[in-house]
C-alpha positions as CSV (number, residue, x, y, z in Angstrom):
1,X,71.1,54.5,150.6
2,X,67.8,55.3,151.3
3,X,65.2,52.4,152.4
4,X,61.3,51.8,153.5
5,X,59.9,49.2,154.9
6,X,56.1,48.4,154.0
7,X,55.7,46.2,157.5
8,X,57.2,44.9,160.0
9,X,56.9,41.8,162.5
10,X,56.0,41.6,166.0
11,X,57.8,39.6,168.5
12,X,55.1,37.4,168.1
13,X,55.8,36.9,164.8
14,X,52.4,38.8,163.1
15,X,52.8,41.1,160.5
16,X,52.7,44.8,161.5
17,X,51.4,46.7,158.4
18,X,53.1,50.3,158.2
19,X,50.5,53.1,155.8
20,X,52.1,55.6,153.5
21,X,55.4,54.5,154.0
22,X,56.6,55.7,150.5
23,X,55.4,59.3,151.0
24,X,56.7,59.4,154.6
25,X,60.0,58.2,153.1
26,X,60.1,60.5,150.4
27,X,59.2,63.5,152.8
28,X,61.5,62.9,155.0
29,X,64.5,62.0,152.0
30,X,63.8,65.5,150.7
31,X,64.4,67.1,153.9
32,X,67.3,65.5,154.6
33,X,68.6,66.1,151.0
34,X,67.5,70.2,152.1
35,X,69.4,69.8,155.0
36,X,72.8,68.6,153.2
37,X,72.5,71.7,150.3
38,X,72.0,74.2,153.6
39,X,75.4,73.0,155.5
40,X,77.2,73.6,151.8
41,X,77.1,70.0,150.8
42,X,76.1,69.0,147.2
43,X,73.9,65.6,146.9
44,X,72.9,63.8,143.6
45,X,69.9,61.1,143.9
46,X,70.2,57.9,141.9
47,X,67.1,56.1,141.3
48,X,67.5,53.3,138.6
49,X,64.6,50.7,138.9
50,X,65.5,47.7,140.3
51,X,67.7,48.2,142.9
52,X,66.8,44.9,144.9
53,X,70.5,43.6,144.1
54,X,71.5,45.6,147.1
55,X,69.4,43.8,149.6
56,X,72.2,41.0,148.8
57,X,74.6,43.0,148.6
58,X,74.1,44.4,152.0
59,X,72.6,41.5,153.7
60,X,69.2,43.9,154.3
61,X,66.0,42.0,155.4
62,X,63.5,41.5,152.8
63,X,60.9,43.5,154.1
64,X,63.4,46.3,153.4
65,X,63.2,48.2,150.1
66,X,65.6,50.2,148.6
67,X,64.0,53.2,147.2
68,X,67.1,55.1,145.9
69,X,70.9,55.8,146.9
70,X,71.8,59.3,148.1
71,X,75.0,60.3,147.1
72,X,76.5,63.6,149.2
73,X,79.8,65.7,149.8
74,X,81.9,68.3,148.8
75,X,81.5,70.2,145.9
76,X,85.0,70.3,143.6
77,X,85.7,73.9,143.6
78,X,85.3,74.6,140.1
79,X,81.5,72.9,139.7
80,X,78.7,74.6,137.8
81,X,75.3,74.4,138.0
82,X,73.1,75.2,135.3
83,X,71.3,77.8,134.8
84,X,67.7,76.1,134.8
85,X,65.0,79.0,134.8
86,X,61.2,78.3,136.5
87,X,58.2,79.3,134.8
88,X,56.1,82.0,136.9
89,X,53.3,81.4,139.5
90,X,51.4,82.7,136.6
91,X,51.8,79.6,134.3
92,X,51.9,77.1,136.8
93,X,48.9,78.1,138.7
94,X,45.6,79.6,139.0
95,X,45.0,81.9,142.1
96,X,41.1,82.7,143.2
């Protein structure tokens, strides 16, 4: 499960506020979810909105956030992927 947190607290109790936490998290998630499909693992991302019930669930503070659960492993040896096509730079972009 991946969380942020949007600030923390100092020892001295202030509030410590944290910028572009959800792009920092995001960066980072998709790097992470690069690195897994490189070592030959599969990963599917689950996002449903809200997923606060898992701060209960886990006992998580609540200046944690769950942004989505990551789920990874071994793909079953007969899975297929779909054939999903791209458009071209061409459509997509325009080059000066």
């Amino acid at each position: 499960m991946v969380f942020d947190q949007a600030h923390g607290v100092s020892a001295d109790g202030r509030t410590i506020k944290y910028y572009h936490v959800r792009k920092s998290v995001g960066i980072a998630t998709g790097s992470l979810i690069a690195a897994v499909h490189n070592a030959g693992l599969v990963s599917l991302t689950y996002t449903a909105s809200p997923l606060a019930f898992l701060n209960d669930i886990l006992g998580c503070l609540s200046i944690e956030g769950p942004l989505l659960i990551l789920a990874m492993g071994y793909p079953a040896a007969d899975a297929q992927v779909p054939a999903i096509t791209r458009k071209p730079l061409e459509e997509i972009a325009t080059l000066l």
